[in-house]
C-alpha positions in Angstrom: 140.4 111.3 80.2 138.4 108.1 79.8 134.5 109.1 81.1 133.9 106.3 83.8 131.1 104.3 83.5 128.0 104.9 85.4 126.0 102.4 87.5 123.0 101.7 89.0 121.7 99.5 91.7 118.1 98.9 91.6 116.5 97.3 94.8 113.4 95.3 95.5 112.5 93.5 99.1 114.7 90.3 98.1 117.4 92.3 98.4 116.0 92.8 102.6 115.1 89.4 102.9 118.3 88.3 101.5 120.2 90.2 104.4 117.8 88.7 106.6 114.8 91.0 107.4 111.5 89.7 107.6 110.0 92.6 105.3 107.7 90.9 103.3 104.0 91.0 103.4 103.5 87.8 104.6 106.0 87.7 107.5 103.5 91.4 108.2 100.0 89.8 107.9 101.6 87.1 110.3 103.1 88.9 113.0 101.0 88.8 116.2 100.3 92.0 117.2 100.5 94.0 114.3 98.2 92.3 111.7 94.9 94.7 112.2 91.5 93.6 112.3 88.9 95.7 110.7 86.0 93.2 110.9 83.8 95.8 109.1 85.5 95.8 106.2 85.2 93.8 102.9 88.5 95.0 101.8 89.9 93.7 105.2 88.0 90.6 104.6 89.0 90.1 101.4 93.2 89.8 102.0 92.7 88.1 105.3 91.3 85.1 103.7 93.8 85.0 100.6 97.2 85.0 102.8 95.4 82.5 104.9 94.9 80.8 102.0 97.6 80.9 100.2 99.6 80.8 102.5 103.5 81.4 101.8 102.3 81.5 98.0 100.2 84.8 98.7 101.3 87.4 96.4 101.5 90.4 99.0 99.0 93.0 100.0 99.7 95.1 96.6 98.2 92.1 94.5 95.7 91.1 96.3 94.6 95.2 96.4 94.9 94.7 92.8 92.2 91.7 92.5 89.9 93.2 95.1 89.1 96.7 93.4 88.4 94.2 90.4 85.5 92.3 91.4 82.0 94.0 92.7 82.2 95.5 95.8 79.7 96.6 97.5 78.0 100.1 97.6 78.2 100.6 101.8 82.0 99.0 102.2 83.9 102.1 100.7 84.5 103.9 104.0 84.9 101.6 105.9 87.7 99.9 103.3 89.5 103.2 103.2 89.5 103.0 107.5 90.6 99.6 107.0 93.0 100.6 104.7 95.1 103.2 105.9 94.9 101.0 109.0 96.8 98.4 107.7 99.6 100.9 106.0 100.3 102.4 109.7 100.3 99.1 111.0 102.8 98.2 108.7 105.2 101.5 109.3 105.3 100.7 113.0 106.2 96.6 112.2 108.9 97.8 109.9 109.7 99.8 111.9 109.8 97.4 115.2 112.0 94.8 112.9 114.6 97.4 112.1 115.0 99.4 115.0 113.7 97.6 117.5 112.9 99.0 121.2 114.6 103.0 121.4 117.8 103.2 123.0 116.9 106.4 124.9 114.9 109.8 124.2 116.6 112.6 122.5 115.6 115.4 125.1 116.4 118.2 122.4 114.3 117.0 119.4 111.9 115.1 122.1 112.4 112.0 119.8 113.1 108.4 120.5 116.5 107.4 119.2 117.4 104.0 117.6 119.4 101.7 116.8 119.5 100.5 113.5 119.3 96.5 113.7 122.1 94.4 111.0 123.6 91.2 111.4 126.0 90.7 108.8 126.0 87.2 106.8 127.2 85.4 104.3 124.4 86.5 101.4 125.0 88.0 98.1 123.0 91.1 99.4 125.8 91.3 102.0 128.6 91.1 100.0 127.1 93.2 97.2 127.1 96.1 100.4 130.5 94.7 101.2 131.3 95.5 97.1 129.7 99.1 97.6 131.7 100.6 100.4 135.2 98.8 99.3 135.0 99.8 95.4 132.7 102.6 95.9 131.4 101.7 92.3 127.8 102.2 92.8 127.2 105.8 91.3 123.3 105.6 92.6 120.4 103.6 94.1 117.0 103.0 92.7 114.6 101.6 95.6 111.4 100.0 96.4 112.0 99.2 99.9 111.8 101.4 102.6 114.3 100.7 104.5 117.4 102.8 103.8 120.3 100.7 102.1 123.0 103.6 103.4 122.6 102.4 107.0 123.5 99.0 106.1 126.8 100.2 104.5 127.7 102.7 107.3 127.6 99.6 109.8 129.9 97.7 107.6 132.3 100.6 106.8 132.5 100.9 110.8 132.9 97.4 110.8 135.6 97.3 108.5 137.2 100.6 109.5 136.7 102.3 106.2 135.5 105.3 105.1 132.0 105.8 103.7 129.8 108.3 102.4 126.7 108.3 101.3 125.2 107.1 98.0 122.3 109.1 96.1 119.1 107.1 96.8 115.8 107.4 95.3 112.9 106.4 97.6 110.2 105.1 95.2 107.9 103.8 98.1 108.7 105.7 101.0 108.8 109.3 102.2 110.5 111.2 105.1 111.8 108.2 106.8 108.6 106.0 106.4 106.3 108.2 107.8 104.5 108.1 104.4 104.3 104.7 102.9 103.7 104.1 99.0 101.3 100.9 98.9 98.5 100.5 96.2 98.0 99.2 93.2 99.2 100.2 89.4 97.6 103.5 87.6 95.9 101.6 84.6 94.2 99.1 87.0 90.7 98.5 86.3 88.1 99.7 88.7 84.8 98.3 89.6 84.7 101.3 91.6 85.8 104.5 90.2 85.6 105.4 94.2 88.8 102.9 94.9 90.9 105.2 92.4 92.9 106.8 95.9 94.4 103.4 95.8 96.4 104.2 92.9 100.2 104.7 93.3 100.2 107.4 90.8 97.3 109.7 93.5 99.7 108.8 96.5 102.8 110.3 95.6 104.1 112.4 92.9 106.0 109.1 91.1 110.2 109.9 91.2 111.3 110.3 87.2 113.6 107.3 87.0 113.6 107.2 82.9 116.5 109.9 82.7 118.7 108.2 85.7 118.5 104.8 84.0 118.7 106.0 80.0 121.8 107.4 81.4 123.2 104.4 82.8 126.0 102.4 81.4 125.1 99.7 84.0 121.9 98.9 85.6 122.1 95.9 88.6 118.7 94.8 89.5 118.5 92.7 92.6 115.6 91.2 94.6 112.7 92.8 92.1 109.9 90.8 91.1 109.0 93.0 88.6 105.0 92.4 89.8 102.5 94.6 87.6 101.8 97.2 90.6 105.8 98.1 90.4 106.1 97.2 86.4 104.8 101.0 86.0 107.9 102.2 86.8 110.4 100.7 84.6 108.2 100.4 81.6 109.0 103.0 79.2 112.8 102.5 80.4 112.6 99.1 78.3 110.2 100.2 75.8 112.9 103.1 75.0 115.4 100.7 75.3 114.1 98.0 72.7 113.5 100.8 70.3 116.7 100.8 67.8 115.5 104.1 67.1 116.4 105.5 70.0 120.0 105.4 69.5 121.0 104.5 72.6 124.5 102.6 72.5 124.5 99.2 74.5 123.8 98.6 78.7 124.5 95.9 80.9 121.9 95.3 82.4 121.7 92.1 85.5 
């Protein structure tokens, strides 16, 4: 029996924005309401004024982190940029949140939780019809992601749409936890410090980092869509293509898009 082939679907936030969600940083740091202010900090400070800025051209939170913990900082800011900054990563959870769900539908009395509904509009994007390609071919053997939103509630909506049967694919969080109650946001482990103090802001102290290498060495196809690639998220895939580009390695040929 011929083996069949494996793939892989790696996901970034232009994979969101392409179905419509207004997930990025920017659209965040703009939304009245839920963009904190933690006048005390430098930290606070210091992305406030680049996304006003630069405007639409601001590279996120992550990068500007990344630039901050770079330059001198001052001795007295540290607790109050750490205040500052886990305010800003709740403030984010509950605006994700917000955009996804929206207002709950009602109160489940025997969990004592609010209950949701999850918020998709289907259009005409490739994101759209890439779901469309998942729960019709069901070809898509796993998914890598770095959003945290959960791609298997888009597909369910469409199967019921559709009138098709679905079940779930295998999905590796990368930057969220237990339903984005615990957010991944920080900046890359080999990032210079100015102070050793700021090292809690590296991704690798968050969260015990997912081992990807094996599920993509094992790939025979790898899709990337929507991912940027940026160096705090660059971590993650770069042994994969050092192994990769090593003719040593012996691994056979991927497809990789």
């Amino acid at each position: 029996m011929e083996k069949k082939e494996k793939i892989i679907l790696v996901l970034g936030n232009g994979f969101d924005l392409d179905l419509g969600f207004k997930t990025s940083y920017f659209d965040f740091a703009n939304k009245s309401g839920f963009w904190p202010k933690c006048k005390d900090s430098a930290l606070w400070h210091f992305l406030d004024n680049q996304k006003k800025e630069q405007g639409k051209k601001w590279g996120g939170i992550e990068a500007s982190l990344e630039e901050y913990v770079g330059s001198t900082i001052e001795n007295t800011m540290f607790e109050k940029d750490v205040v500052a900054y886990r305010t800003i990563v709740e403030h984010l959870r509950l605006y994700l949140h917000r955009i996804l769900y929206g207002k709950p539908l009602h109160l489940d009395q025997s969990r004592n939780e609010p209950v949701f509904n999850y918020k998709f509009s289907f259009n005409e994007s490739l994101a759209y019809y890439l779901c469309d390609y998942a729960v019709r071919d069901r070809m898509i053997d796993e998914i890598i992601t770095f959003n945290y939103t959960d791609i298997n509630e888009y597909l369910k909506q469409i199967a019921k749409e559709e009138d098709l049967q679905f079940k779930n694919i295998p999905c590796t969080f990368l930057h969220r936890v237990d339903d984005t109650r615990l957010m991944v946001l920080g900046i890359s482990s080999d990032t210079k410090l100015s102070d050793c103090r700021y090292d809690f802001l590296k991704k690798s102290h968050q969260i015990v980092q997912q081992p990807i290498l094996r599920k993509l060495v094992e790939a025979d196809t790898i899709i990337f869509y929507g991912l940027s690639f940026s160096r705090p998220d660059y971590c993650y895939f770069k042994q994969f293509f050092q192994v990769i580009s090593d003719y040593k390695s012996g691994l056979t040929s991927k497809n990789i898009y």
